[in-house]
N, C-alpha and C positions, 0 to 999 in steps of 0.2 A: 888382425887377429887379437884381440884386446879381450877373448875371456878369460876367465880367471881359470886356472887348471892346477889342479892339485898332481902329482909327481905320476899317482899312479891311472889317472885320466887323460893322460898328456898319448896320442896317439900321433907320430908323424907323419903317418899315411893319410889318415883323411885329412889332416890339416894340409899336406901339398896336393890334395884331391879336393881338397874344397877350395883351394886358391885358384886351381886353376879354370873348373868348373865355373866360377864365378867371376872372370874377368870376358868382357865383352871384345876386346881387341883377339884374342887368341880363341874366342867362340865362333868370330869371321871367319879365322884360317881353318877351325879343325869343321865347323859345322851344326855341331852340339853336344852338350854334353853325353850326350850314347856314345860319345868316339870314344870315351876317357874309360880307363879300367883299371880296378886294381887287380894286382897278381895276375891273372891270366887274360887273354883275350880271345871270345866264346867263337869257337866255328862257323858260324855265321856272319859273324863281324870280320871276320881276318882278310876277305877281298873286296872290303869298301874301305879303301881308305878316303883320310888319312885316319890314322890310329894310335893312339895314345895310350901307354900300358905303365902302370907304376907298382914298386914291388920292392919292400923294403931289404935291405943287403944288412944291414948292423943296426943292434940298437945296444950300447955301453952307458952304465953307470956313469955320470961326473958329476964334476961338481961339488966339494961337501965344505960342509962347516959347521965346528961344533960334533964333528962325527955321523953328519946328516946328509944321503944323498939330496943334492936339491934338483939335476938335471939327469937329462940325457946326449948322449954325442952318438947322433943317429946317421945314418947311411941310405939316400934312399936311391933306386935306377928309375929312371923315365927315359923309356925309348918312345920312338916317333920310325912309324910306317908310313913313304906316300910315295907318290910317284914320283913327283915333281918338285915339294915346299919341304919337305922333312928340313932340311938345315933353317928354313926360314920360321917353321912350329917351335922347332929346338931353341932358339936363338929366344923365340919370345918367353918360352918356358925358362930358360936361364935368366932373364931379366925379371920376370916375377919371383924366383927361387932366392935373388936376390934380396928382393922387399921384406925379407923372413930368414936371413941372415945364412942361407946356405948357398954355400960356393961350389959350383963346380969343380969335378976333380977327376975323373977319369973319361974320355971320349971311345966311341966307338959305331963305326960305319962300315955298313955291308950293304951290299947288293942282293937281294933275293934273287936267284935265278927262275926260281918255280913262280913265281907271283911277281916278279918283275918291280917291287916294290924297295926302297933304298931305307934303311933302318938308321936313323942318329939316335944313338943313346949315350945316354950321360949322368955319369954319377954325382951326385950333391950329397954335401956334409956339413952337417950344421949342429948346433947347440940349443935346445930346445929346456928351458928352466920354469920347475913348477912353481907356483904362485908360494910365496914363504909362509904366512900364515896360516896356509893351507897343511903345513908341514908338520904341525904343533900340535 
């Protein structure tokens, strides 16, 4: 992720929507990118998994110098729908979330009774800082 982004072009979502979109090892597990969604995931898509939904939880000022916000200390949720792999999509989606400096911080697993499908979602929190020059 090496472009240059000025404070108020800095979007978290598509930046952990294009990472993952873009890694070939986690496009084996989920199939393609039409699994991956932001905010909601469309009625049609809900009984093919597996399924991939991202949806931002916090976006906070940080950051300053000089009286300058330079960052954000963002929050984002990606759950994973499948039958079978959800913990194994999850696991690989944590290790790329990684390569972009957010850590996992909150877990959470359900069993769908209606759709029979097993939900891992997990929160990431990470520091996302605009390019300085861009700030002047």
């Amino acid at each position: 992720m090496s472009e240059v982004k000025g404070l108020y072009d800095i979007d978290s979502l598509d930046m952990a929507y294009q990472l993952l979109i873009n890694d070939n090892e986690l496009m084996d597990l989920v199939g393609s990118p039409d699994k991956i969604f932001k905010y909601h995931v469309p009625e049609e898509h809900r009984e093919q998994p597996p399924i991939i939904r991202l949806h931002p939880i916090s976006e906070l000022p940080t950051e300053y110098a000089d009286n300058q916000q330079l960052g954000w200390d963002c929050i984002l949720q990606i759950d994973v729908w499948d039958s079978q792999n959800a913990r194994k999509i999850a696991l690989k989606i944590n290790e790329l979330m990684k390569t972009i400096d957010f850590k996992q911080s909150t877990p959470t697993y359900e069993f769908d009774e209606e759709t029979y499908l097993i939900r891992d979602g997990r929160r990431y929190r990470g520091t996302i800082l605009a390019d300085k020059d861009l700030q002047e």
